[in-house]
C-alpha positions as CSV (number, residue, x, y, z in Angstrom):
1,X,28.5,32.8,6.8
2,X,26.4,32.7,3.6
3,X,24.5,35.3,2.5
4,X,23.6,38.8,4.5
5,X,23.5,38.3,8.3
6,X,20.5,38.1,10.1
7,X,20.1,39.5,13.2
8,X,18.3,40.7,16.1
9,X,19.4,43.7,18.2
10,X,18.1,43.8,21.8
11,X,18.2,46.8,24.5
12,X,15.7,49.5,26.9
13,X,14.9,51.9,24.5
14,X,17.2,55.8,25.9
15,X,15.7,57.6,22.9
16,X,14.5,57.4,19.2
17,X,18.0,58.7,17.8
18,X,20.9,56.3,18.6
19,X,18.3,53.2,17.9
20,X,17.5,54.2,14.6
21,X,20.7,54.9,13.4
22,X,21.2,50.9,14.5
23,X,18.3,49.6,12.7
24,X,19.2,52.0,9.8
25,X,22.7,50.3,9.5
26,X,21.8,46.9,9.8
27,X,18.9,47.0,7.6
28,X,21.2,47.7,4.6
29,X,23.6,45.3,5.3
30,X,21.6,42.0,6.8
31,X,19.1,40.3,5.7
32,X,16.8,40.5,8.0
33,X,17.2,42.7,11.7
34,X,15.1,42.0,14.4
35,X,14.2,44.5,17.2
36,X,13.6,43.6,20.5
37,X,13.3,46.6,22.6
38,X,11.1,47.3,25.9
39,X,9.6,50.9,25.7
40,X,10.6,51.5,22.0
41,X,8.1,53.3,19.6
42,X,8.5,51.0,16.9
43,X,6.4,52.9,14.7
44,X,9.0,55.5,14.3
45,X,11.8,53.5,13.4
46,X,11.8,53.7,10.0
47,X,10.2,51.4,7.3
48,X,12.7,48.7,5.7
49,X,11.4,45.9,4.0
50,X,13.7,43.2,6.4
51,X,12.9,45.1,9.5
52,X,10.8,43.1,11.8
53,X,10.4,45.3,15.0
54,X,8.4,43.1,18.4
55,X,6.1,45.5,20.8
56,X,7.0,44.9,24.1
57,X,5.2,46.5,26.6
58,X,7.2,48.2,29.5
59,X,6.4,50.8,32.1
60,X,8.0,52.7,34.9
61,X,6.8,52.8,38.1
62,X,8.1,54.7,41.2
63,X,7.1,51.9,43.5
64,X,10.5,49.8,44.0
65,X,8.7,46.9,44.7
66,X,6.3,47.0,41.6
67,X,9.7,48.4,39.4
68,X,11.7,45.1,40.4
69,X,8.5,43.6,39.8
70,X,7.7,45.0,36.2
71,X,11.5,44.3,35.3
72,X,11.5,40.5,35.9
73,X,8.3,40.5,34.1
74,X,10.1,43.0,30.8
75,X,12.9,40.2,30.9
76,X,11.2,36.8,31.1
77,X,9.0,38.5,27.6
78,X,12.1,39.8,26.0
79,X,13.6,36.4,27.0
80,X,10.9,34.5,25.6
81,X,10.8,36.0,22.4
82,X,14.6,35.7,21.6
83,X,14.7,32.1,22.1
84,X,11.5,31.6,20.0
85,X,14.0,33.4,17.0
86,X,17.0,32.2,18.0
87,X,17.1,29.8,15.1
88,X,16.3,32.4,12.3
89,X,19.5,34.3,14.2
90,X,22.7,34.2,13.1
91,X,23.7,36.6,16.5
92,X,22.3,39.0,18.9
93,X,23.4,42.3,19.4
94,X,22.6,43.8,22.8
95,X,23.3,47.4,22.6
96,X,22.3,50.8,24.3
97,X,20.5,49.6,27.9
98,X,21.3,45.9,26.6
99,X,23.9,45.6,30.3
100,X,20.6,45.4,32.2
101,X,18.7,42.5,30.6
102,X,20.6,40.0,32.4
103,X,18.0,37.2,32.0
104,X,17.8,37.0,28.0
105,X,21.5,37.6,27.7
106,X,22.6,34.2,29.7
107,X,19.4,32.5,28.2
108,X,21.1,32.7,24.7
109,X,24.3,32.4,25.9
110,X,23.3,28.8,27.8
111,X,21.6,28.0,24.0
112,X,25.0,28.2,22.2
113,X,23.4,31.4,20.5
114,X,26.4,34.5,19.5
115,X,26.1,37.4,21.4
116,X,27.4,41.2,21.2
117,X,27.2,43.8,23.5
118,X,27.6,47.5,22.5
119,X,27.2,49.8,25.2
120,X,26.3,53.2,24.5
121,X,28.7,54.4,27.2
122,X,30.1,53.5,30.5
123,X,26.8,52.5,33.0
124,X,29.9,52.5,35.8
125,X,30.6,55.9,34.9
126,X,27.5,57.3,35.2
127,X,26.8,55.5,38.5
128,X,29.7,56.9,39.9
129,X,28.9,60.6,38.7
130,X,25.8,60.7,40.1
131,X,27.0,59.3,43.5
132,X,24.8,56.1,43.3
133,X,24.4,53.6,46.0
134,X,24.3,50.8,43.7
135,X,27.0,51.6,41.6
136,X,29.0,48.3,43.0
137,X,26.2,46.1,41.9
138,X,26.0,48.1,38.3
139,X,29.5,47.9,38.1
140,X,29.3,44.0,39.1
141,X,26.4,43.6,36.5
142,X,28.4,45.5,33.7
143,X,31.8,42.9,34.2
144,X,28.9,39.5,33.9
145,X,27.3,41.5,30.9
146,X,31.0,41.6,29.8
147,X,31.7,38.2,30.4
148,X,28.7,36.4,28.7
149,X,29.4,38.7,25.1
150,X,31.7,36.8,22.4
151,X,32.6,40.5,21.2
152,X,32.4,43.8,22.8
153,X,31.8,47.1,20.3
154,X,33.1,50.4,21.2
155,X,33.1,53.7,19.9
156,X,36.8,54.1,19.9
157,X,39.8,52.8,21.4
158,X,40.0,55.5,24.0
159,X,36.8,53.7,25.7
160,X,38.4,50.6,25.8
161,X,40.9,52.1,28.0
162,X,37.9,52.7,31.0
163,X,37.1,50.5,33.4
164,X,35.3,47.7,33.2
165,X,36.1,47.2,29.3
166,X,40.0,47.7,29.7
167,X,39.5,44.1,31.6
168,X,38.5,42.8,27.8
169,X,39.9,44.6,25.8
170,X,40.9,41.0,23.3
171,X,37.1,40.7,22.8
172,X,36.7,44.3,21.4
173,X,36.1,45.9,17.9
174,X,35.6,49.1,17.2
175,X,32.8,50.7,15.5
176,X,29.7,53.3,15.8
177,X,26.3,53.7,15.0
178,X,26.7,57.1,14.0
179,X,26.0,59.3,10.5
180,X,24.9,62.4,9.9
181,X,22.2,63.6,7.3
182,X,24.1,65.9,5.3
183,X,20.9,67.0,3.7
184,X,19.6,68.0,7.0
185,X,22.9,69.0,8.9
186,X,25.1,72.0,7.2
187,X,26.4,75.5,7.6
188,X,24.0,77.8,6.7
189,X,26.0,81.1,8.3
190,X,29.4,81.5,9.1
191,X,30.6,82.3,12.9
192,X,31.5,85.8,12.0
193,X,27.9,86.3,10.9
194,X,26.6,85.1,14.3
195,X,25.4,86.5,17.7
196,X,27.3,85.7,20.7
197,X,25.3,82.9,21.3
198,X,26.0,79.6,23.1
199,X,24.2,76.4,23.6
200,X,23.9,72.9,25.6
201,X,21.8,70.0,23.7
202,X,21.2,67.5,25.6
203,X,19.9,65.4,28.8
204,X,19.4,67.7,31.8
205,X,20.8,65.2,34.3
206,X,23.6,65.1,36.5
207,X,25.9,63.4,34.8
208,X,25.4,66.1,31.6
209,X,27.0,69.2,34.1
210,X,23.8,71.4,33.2
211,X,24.1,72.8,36.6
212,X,28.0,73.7,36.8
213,X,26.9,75.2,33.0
214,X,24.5,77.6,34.4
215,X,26.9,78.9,37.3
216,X,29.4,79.2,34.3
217,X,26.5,81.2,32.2
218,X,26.1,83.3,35.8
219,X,29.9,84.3,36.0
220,X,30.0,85.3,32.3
221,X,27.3,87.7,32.5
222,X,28.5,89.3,35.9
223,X,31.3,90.3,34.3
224,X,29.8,92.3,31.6
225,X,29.9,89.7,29.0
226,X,26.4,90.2,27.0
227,X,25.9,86.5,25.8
228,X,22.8,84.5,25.2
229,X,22.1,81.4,26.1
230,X,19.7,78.4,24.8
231,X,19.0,75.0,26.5
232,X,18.0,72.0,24.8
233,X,16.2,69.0,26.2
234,X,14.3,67.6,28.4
235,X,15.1,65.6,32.1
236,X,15.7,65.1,35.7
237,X,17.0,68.2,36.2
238,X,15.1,70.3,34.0
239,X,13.1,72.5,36.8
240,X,16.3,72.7,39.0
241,X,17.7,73.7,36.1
242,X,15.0,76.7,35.6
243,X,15.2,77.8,39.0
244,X,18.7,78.2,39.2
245,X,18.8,80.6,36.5
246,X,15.9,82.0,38.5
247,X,18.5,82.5,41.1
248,X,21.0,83.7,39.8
249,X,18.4,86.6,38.0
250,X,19.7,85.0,34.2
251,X,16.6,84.1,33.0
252,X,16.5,87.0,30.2
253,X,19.8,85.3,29.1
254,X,18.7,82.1,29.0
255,X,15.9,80.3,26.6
256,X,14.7,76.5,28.2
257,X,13.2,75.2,24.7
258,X,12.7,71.8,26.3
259,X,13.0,68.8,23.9
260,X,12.3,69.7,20.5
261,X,12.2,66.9,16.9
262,X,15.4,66.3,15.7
263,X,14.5,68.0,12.4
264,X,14.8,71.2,14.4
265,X,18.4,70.6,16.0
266,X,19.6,71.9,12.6
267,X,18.9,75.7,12.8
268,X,19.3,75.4,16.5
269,X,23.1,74.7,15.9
270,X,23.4,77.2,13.3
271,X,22.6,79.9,15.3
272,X,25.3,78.9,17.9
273,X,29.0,80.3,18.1
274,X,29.6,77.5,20.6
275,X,28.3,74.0,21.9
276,X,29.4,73.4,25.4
277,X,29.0,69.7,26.4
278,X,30.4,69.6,30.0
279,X,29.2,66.2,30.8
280,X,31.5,63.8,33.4
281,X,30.6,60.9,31.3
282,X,29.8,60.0,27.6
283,X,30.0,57.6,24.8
284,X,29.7,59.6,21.6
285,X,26.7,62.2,21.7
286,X,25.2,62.5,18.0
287,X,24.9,65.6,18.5
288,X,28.2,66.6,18.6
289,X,28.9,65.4,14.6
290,X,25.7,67.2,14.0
291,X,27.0,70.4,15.4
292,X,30.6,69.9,13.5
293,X,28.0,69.4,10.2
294,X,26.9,73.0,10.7
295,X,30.1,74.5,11.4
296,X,29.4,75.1,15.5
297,X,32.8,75.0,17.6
298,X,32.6,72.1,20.0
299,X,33.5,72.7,23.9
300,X,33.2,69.5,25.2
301,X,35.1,67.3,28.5
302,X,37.6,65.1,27.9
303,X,35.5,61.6,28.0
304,X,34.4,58.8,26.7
305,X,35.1,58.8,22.9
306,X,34.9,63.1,22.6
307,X,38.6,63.0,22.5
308,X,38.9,60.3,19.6
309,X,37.0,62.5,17.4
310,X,37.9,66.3,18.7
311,X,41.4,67.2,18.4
312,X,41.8,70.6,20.5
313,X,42.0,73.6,18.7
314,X,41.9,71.8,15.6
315,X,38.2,70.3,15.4
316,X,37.2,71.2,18.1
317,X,37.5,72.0,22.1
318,X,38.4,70.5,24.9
319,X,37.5,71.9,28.1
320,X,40.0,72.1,30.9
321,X,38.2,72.3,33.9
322,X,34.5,71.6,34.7
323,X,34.2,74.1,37.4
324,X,31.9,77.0,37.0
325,X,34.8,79.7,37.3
326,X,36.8,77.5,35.0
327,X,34.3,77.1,32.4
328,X,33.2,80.6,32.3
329,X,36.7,81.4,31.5
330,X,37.4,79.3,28.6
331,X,34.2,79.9,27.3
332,X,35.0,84.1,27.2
333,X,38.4,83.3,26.0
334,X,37.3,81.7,22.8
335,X,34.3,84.0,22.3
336,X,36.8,86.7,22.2
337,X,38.6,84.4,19.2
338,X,36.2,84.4,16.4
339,X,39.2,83.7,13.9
340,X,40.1,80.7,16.0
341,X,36.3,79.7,15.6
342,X,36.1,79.9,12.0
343,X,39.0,77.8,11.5
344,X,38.0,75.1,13.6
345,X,34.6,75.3,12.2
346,X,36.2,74.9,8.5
347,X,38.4,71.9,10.1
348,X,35.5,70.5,11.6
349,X,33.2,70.2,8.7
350,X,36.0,68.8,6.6
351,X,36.5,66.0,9.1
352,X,32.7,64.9,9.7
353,X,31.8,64.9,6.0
354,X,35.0,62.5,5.6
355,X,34.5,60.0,8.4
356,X,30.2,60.2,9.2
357,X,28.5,59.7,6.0
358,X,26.5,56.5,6.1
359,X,28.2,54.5,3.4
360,X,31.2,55.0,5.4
361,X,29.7,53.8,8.9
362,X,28.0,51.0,6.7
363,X,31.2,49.7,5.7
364,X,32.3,49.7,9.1
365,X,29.5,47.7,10.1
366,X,29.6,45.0,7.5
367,X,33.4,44.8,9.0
368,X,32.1,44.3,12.5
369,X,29.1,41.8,11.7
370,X,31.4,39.6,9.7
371,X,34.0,39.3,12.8
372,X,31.8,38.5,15.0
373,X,29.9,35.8,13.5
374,X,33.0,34.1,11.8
375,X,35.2,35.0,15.1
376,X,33.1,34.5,18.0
């Protein structure tokens, strides 16, 4: 390969975040980055002089008929437009929602162009959390998906141990999209200095444990614990969510802020003694380095990549069990530790700042690229 790479990344757009951080990487490392993503707002991307980001339209319907419909339709565009730049392409990297857009993905692969896939966590997973009836055909989807890519990029090596990836695990690198904006993300009050407050950022689906959270929440006040709660974000569960806290008679606990800009996440997290991510499946939530940034203790579930980057009691928590009782009790027990808290906080802003700044993930990246255009 001569000169900076060029290269077009290709996915369904899950949110602004993790896609930006993409583009952001690649823009200062290749010489020119395509985007090719259904649903994306491409006018929040960023401005890079190589960046050349492709509307495509793209709309949910409820209708199953019209959704299968509108998704042949999505693919046959996003198809024709990636073989139209194949040629000013030197590979094509189908990331977050990329397992889904079968049709463009064995297009280029029948023109001889190089393709990588990098998932933004396990599709399988999720399917199976959230008791799916078509979780054999994702899963059978996922392994073609697999197949077809010349390299497979994961967060860490403890994903490459999940099914379907452990099946190829001589195709995978590792790497990830993620930074932090130091600038934006730091400690701003130390966890002696704050109220006994605790927080979930995030999804409010199924596969996020919102739900077994709130039970938690329920169990901690019953017994006399006076904690405050605030939930983040913005999803399908978001009134269930509401009305079990109704339910329960919480709701002067418990603050729904619904989703909120990113530049806001900041003093969110420094108002927090804890983060509790108690989700059955992840990749790496960005939101978790953000919270380590400001110093907030991190009680999260052993999966995906969480336990490649949170060593218990040391950077972090790891939670034990999932179940509201459980939960509620691991949650107290550290409350009642705020030495414990400080400490990992100190531990966990010396760890983020060393491995998440963006020339460091950059480097990575260049890394990566290389490999897989020299090695496909």
């Amino acid at each position: 390969m001569k000169g900076r790479p060029r290269i077009c990344v290709v996915g369904l757009s899950p949110g602004l975040t993790p896609i930006a951080n993409i583009i952001r990487l690649l823009s200062s490392i290749a010489n020119t980055v395509h985007v090719l993503i259904p649903g994306l707002d491409i006018g929040n991307l960023g401005q890079f002089p190589n960046l050349h980001a492709t509307a495509i339209r793209h709309r949910n319907v409820s209708n199953v008929l019209l959704r299968i419909i509108n998704n042949l339709a999505m693919q046959m565009r996003v198809t024709i437009r990636a073989l139209r730049l194949a040629k000013h392409v030197d590979m094509f990297l189908f990331t977050i929602g990329g397992e889904t857009l079968l049709l463009p993905m064995i297009a280029l692969k029948l023109s001889g162009n190089t393709i990588a896939f990098m998932p933004g966590g396990n599709a399988v997973q999720v399917a199976q959390s959230k008791n799916d009836r078509f979780t054999r055909i994702i899963a059978a989807v996922m392994n073609i998906v697999l197949g077809l890519s010349m390299k497979i990029i994961l967060y860490s090596k403890q994903m490459m141990k999940e099914s379907p990836f452990n099946r190829h695990s001589k195709k995978v690198l590792i790497a990830h999209e993620h930074f932090v904006d130091f600038s934006v993300f730091f400690r701003t009050s130390r966890i002696v200095e704050r109220l006994d407050q605790i927080g979930f950022i995030g999804r409010l689906s199924s596969e996020k444990g919102v739900i077994p959270l709130i039970d938690a929440i329920s169990l901690i006040l019953d017994s006399g614990k006076p904690i405050r709660v605030i939930v983040v974000g913005d999803g399908p569960l978001f009134d269930e969510a509401k009305q079990r806290v109704l339910d329960h008679g919480i709701d002067s606990f418990v603050t729904f802020t619904g989703r909120v800009p990113h530049i806001q996440i900041a003093p969110i997290l420094n108002s927090l003694k804890l983060l509790v991510v108690p989700s059955k499946t992840e990749g790496l939530p960005n939101v978790l380095l953000e919270a380590m940034a400001c110093g907030t203790p991190i009680l999260a579930s052993r999966v995906g990549s969480i336990s490649d980057f949170i060593a218990d009691a040391h950077t972090g928590f790891i939670i034990t069990s999932t179940a509201p009782r459980g939960l509620a009790n691991q949650i107290c027990s550290l409350l009642k530790d705020p030495e414990l808290l400080e400490l990992v906080s100190e531990h966990a802003m010396k760890f983020v700042r060393q491995d998440f700044d963006f020339a460091t993930t950059a480097r990575k990246w260049k890394s990566v690229i290389s490999s897989v255009i020299l090695n496909p």
